[in-house]
N, CA, C and O of each residue as an XYZ file, in Angstrom:
664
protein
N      -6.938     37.667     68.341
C      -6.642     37.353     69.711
C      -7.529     36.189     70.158
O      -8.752     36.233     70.018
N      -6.829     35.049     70.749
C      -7.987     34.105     71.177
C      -8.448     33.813     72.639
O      -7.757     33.653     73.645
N      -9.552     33.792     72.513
C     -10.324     33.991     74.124
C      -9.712     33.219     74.631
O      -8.935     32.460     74.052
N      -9.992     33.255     76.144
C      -9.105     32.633     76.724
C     -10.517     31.758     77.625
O     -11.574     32.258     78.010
N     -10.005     30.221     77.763
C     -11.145     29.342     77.959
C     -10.906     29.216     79.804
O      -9.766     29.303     80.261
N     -11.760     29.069     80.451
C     -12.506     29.060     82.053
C     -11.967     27.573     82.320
O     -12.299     26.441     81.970
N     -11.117     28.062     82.995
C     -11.058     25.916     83.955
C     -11.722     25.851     84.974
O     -11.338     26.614     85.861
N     -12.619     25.205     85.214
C     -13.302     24.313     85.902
C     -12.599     23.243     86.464
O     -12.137     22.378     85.720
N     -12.445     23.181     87.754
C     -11.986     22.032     88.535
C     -13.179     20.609     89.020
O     -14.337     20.859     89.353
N     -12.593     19.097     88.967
C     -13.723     18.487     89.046
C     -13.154     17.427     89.790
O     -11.948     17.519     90.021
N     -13.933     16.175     90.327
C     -13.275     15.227     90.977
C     -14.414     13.627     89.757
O     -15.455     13.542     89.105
N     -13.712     13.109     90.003
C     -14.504     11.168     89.711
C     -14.298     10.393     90.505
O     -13.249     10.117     91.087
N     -15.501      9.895     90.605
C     -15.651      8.633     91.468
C     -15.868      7.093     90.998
O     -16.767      6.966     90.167
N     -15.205      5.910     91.385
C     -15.086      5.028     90.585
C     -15.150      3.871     91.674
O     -14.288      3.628     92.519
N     -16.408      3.183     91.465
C     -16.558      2.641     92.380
C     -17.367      1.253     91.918
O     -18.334      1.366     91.165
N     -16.860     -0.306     92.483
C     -17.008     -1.409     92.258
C     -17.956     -2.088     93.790
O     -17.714     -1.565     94.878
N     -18.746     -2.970     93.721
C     -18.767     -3.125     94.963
C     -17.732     -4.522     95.964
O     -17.514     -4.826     97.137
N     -17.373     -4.989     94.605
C     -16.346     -6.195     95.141
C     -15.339     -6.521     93.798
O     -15.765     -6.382     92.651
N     -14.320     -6.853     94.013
C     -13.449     -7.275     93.570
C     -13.834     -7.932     92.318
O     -13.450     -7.371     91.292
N     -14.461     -8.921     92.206
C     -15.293     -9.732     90.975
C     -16.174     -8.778     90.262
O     -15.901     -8.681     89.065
N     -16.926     -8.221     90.580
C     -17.694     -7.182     89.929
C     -17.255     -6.286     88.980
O     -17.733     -5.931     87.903
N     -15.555     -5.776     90.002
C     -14.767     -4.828     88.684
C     -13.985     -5.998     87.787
O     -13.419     -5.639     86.754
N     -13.963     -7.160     88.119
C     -13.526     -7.869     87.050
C     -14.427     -8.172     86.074
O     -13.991     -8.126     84.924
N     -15.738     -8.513     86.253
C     -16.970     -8.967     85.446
C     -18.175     -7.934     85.279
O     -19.318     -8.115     84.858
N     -17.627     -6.959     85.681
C     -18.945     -6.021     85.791
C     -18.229     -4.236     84.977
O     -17.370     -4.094     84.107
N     -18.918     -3.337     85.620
C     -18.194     -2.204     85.033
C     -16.916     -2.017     85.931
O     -16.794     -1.391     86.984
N     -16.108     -2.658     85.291
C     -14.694     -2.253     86.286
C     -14.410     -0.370     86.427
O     -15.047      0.498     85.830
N     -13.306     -0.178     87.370
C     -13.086      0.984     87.518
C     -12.926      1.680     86.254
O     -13.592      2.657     85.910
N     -11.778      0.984     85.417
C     -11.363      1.661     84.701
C     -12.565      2.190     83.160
O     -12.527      3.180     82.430
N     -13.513      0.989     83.198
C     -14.686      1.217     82.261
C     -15.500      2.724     82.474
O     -15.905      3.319     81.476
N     -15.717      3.324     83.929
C     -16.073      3.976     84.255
C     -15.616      5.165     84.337
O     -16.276      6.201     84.262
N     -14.075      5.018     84.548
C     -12.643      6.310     84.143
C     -13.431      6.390     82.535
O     -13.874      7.494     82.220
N     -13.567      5.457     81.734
C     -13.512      6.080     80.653
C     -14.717      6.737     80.197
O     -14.559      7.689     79.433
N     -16.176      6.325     80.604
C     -17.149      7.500     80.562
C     -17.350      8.166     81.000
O     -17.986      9.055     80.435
N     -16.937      8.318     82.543
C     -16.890      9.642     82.686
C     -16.396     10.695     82.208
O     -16.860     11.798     82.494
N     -14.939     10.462     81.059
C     -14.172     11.077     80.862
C     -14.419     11.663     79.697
O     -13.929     12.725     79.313
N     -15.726     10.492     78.712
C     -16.363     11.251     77.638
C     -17.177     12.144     78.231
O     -17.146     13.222     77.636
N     -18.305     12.123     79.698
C     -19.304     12.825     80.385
C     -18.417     14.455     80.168
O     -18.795     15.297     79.354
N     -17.039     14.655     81.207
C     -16.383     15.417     81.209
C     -16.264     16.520     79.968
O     -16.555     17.716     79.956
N     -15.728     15.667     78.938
C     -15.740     16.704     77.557
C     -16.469     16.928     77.092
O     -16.391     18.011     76.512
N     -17.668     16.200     76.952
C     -19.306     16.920     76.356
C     -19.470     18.205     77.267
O     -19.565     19.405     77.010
N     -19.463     17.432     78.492
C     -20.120     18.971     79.396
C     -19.047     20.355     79.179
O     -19.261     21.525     78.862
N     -17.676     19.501     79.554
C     -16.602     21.003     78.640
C     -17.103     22.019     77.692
O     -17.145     23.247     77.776
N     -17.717     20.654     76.159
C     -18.056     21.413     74.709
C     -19.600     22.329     75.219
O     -19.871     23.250     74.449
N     -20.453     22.166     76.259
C     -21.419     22.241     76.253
C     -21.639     23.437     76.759
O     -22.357     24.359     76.372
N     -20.503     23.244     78.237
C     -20.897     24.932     78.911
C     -19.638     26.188     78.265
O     -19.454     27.375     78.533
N     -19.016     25.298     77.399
C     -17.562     26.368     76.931
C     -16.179     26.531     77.902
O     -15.273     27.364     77.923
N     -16.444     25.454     78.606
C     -15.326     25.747     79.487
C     -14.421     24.093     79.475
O     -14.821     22.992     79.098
N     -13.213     24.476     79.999
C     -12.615     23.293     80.128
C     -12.675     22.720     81.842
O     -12.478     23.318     82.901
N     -13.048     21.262     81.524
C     -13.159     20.714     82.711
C     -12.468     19.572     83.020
O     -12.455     18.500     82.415
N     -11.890     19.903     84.026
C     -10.452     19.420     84.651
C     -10.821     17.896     85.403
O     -11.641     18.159     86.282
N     -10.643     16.972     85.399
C     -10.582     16.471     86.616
C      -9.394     15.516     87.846
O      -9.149     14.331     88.072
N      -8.996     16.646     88.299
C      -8.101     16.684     89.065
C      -7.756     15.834     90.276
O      -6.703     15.853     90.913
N      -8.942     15.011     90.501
C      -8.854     13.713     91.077
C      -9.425     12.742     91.474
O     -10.274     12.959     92.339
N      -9.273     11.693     91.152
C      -9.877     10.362     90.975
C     -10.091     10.110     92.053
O      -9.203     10.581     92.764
N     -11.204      9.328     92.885
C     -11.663      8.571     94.190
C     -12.030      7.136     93.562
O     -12.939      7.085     92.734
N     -11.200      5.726     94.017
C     -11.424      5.275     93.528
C     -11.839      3.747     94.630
O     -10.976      3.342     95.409
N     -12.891      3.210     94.563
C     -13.784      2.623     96.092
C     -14.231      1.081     94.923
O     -14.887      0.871     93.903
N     -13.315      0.265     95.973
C     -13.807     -1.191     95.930
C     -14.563     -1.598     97.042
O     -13.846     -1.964     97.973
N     -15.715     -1.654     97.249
C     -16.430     -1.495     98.398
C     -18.041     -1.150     98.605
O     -18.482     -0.178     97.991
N     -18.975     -1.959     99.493
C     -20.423     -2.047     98.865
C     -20.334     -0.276     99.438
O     -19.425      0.156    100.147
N     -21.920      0.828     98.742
C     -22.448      1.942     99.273
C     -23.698      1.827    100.147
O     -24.392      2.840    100.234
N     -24.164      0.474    100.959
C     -25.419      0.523    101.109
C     -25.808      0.537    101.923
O     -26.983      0.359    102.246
N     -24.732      0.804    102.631
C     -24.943      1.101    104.280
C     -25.202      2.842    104.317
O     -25.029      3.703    103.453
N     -25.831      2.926    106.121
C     -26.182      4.235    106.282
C     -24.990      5.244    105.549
O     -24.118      4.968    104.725
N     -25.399      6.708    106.317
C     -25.129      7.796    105.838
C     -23.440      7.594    106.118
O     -22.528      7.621    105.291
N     -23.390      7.413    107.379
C     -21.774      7.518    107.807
C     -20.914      6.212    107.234
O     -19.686      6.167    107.319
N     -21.605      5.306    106.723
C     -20.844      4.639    106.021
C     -20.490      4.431    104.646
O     -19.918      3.518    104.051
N     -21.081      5.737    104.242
C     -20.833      5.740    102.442
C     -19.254      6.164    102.240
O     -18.766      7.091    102.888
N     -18.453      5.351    101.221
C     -17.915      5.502    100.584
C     -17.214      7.141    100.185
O     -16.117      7.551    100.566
N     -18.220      7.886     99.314
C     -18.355      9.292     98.699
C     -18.310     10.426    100.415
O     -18.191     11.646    100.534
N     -18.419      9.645    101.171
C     -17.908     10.916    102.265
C     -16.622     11.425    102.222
O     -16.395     12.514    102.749
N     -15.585     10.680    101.567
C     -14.545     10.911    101.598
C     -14.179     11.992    100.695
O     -13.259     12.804    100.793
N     -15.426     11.796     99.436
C     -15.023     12.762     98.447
C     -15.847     13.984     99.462
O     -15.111     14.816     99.992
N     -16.776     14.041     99.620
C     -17.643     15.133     99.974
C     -16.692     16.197    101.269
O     -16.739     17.396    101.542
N     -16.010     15.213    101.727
C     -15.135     15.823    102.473
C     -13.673     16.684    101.908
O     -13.058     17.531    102.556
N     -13.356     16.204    100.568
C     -12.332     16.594     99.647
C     -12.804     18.064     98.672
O     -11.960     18.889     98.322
N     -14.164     18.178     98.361
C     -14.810     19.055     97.851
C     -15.447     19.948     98.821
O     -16.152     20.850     98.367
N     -15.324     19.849     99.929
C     -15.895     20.823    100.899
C     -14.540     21.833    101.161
O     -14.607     22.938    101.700
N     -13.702     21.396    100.815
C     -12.649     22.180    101.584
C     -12.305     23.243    100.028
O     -12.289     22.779     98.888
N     -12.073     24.625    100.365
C     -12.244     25.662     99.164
C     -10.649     25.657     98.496
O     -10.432     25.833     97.297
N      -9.632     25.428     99.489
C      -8.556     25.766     98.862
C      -8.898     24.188     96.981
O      -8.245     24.064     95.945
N      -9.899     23.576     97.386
C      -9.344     22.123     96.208
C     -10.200     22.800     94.697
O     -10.003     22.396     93.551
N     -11.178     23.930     95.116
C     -11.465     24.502     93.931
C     -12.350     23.756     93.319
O     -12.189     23.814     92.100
N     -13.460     22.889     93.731
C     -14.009     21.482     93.209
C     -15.888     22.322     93.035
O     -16.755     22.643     93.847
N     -15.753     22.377     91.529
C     -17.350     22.301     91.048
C     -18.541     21.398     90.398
O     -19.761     21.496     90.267
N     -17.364     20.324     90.011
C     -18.300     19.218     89.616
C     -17.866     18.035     89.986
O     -16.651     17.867     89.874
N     -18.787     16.759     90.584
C     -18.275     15.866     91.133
C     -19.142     14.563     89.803
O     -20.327     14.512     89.474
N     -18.203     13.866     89.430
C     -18.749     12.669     88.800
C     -18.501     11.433     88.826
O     -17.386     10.920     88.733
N     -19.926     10.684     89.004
C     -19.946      9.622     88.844
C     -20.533      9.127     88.091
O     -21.319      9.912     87.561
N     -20.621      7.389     87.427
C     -20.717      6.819     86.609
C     -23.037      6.540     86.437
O     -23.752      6.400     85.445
N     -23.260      6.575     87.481
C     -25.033      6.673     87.544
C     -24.608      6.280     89.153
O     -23.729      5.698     89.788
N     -26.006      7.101     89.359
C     -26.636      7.082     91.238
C     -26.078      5.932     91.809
O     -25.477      6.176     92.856
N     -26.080      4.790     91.472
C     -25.880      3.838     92.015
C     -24.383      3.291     92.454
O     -24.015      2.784     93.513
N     -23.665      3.582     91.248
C     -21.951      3.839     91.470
C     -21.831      4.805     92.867
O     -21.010      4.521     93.739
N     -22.800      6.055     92.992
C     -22.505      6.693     93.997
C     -22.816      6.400     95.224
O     -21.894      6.574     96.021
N     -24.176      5.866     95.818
C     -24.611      4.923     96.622
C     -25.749      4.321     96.510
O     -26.603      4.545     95.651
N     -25.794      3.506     97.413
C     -26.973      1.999     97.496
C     -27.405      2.634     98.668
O     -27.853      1.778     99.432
N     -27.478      3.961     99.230
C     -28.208      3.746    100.554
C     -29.587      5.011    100.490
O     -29.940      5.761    101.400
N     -30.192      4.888     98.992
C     -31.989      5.254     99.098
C     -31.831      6.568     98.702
O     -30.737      7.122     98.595
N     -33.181      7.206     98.424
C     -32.559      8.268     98.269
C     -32.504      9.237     99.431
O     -32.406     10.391     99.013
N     -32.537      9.145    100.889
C     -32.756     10.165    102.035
C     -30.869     10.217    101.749
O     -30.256     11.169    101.265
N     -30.319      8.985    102.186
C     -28.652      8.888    101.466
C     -28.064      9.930    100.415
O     -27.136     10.738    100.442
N     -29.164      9.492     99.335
C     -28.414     10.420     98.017
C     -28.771     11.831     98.241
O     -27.939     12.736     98.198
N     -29.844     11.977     98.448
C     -30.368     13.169     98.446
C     -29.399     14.812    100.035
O     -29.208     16.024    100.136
N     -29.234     13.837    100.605
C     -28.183     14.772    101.823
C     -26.995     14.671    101.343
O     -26.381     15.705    101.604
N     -26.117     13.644    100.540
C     -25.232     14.181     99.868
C     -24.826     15.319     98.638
O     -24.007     16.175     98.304
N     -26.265     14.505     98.195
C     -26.113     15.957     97.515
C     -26.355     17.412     97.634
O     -25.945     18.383     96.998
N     -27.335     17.226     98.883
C     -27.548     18.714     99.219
C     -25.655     18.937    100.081
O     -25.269     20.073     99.807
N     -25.069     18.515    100.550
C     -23.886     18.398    100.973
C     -23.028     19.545     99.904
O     -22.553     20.679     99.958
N     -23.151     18.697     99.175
C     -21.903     19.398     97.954
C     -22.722     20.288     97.510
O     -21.972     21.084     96.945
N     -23.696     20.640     97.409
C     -24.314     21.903     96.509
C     -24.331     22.979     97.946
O     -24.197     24.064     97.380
N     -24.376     23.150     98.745
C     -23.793     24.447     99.610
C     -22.720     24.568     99.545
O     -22.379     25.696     99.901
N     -21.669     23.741     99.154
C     -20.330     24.283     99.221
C     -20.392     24.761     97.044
O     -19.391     25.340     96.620
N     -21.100     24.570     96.411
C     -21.107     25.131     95.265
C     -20.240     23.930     94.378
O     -19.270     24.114     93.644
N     -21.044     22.446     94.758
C     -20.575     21.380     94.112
C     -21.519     20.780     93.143
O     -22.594     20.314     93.519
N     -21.315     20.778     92.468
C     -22.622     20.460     90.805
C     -22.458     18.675     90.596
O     -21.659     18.164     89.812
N     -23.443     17.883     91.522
C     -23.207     16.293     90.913
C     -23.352     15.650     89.241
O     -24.573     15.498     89.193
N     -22.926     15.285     88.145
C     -23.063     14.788     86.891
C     -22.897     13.373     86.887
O     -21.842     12.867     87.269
N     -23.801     12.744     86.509
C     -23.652     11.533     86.799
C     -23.207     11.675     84.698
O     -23.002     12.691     84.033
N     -23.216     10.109     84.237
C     -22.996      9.931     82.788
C     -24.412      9.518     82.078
O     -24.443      9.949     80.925
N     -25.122      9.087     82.302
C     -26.306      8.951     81.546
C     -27.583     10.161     81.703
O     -28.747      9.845     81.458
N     -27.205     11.594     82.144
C     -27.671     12.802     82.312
C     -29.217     12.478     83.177
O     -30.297     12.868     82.734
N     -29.096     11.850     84.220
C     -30.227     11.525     85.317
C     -30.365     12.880     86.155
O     -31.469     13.322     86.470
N     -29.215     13.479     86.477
C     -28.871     14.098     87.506
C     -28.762     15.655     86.504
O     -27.956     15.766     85.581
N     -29.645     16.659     86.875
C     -30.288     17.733     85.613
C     -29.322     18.522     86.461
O     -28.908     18.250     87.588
N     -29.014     19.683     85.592
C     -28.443     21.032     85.695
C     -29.247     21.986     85.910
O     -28.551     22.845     86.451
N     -30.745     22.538     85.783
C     -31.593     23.879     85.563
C     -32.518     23.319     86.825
O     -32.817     22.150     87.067
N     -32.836     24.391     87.473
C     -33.507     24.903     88.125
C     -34.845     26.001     88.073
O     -34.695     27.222     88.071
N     -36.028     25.383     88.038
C     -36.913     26.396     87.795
C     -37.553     27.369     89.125
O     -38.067     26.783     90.077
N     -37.504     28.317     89.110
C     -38.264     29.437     90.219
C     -39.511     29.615     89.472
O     -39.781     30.002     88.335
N     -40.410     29.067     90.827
C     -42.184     29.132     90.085
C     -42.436     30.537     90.562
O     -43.651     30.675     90.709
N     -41.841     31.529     90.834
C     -42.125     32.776     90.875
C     -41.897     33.415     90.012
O     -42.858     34.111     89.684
N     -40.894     33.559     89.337
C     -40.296     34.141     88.122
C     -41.019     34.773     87.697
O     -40.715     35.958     87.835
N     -42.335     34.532     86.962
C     -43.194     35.631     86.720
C     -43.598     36.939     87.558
O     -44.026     38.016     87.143
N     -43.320     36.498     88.911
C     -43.546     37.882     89.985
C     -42.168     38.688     89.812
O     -42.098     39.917     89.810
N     -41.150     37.864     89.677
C     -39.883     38.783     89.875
C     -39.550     38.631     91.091
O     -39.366     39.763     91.537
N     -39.357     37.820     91.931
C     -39.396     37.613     93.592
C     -38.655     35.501     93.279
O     -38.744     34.805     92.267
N     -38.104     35.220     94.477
C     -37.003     33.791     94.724
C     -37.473     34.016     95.909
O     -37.744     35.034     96.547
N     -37.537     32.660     96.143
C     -37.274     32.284     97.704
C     -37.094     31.107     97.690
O     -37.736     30.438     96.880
N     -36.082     30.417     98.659
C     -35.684     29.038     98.534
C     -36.906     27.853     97.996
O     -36.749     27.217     96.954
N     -37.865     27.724     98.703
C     -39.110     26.973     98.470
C     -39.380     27.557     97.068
O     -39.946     26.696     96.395
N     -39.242     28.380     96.568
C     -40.450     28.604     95.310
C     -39.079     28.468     93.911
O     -39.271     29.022     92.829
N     -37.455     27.466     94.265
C     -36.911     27.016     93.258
C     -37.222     25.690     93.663
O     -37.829     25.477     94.712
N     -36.767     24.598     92.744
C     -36.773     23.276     92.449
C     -36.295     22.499     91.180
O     -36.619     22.683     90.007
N     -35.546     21.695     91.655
C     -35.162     20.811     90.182
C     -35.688     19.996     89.146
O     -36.009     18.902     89.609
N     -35.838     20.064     88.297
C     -37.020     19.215     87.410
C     -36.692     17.641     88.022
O     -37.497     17.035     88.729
N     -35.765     17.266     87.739
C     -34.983     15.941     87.978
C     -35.134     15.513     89.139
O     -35.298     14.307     89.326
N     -35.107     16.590     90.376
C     -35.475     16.022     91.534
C     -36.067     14.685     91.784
O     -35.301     14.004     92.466
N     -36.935     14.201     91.535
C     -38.052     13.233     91.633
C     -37.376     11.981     91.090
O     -37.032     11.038     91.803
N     -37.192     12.054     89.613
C     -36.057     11.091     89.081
C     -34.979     10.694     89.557
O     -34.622      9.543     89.308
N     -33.999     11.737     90.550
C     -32.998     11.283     90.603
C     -33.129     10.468     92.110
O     -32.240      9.720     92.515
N     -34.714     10.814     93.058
C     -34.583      9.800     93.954
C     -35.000      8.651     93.611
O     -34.426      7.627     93.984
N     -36.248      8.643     92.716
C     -36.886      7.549     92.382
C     -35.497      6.051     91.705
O     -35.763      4.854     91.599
N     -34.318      6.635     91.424
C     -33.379      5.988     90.745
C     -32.663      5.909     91.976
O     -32.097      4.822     92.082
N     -32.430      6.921     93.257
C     -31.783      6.348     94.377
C     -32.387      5.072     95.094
O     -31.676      4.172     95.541
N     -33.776      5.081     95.160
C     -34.472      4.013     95.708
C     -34.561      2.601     94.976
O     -34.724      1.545     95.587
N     -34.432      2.711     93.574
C     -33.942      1.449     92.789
C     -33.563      1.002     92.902
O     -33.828     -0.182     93.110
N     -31.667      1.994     92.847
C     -30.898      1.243     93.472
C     -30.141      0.524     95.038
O     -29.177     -0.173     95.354
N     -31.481      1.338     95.786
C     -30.897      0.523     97.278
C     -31.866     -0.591     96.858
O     -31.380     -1.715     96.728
N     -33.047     -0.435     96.652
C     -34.298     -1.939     96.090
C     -33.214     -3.170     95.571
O     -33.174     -4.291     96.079
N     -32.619     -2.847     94.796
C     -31.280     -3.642     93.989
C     -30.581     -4.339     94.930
O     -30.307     -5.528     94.766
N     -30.232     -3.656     95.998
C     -29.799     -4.366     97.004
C     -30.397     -5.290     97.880
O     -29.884     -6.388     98.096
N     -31.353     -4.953     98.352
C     -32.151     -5.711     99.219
C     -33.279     -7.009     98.606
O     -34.115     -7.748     99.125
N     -32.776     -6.791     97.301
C     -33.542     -7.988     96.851
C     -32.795     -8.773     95.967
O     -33.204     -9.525     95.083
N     -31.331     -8.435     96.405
C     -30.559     -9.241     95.285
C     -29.953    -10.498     96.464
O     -29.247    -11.426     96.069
């Protein structure tokens, strides 16, 4: 009898900041395609199949404030439960936005209360969570944290730096 494999629903984000860029730079479609290897590793990895059921696809700078990012649109597409959305991917932080990490960092706390897992493709953006209590046997919000945390702003602030000095 063969097990029967877990679908996972997911969304991608594909994002250029101008017209020339996806011609000379990582165009959309360069980015459809690693994410799409990102997708099946993580499939082979957690045992499940992972879907991604729909593309967001943004010609357009991220480096403006909060209300002008781009990815609100997705965050707004993954908030809603009937769409079934657990992993959201993009191509690295910067595909997602240019606006620092106070920007990256509220989006992502965004999608992780609604039970949205960000994967970027060059594995910046960690999966595990350590509780420095664990040895007591006791959680409390403050006493989990992400290893990656730190990394993944220090790489949000790069890439708004990227901006402002280009």
């Amino acid at each position: 009898m063969q097990k029967e494999i877990d679908i996972e629903y997911s969304v991608g984000t594909l994002r250029v900041s101008s017209t020339k860029q996806g011609l000379q730079g990582e165009s959309h479609e360069q980015q459809k395609e690693q994410i799409e290897r990102r997708a099946e590793q993580l499939s082979t990895l957690l045992g499940k199949k992972i879907i991604i059921k729909k593309w967001f696809k943004f010609t357009e700078s991220a480096s403006g404030s909060l209300d002008m990012q781009p990815v609100n649109e997705v965050t707004e597409y993954c908030s809603n439960p009937e769409n079934k959305v657990k992993y959201f991917f993009f191509k690295s932080i910067d595909r997602m936005t240019r606006g620092g990490s106070i920007v990256y960092g509220f989006l992502k706390q965004q999608l992780a209360k609604v039970g949205v897992q960000c994967v970027d493709v060059y594995g910046i953006v960690g999966f595990s969570e350590v509780n420095t209590l664990e040895h007591l046997g006791v959680k409390y919000p403050w006493s989990v944290f992400s290893p990656t945390w730190t990394t993944e702003m220090l790489e949000a602030e790069r890439s708004k730096g990227e901006v402002e000095t280009s």
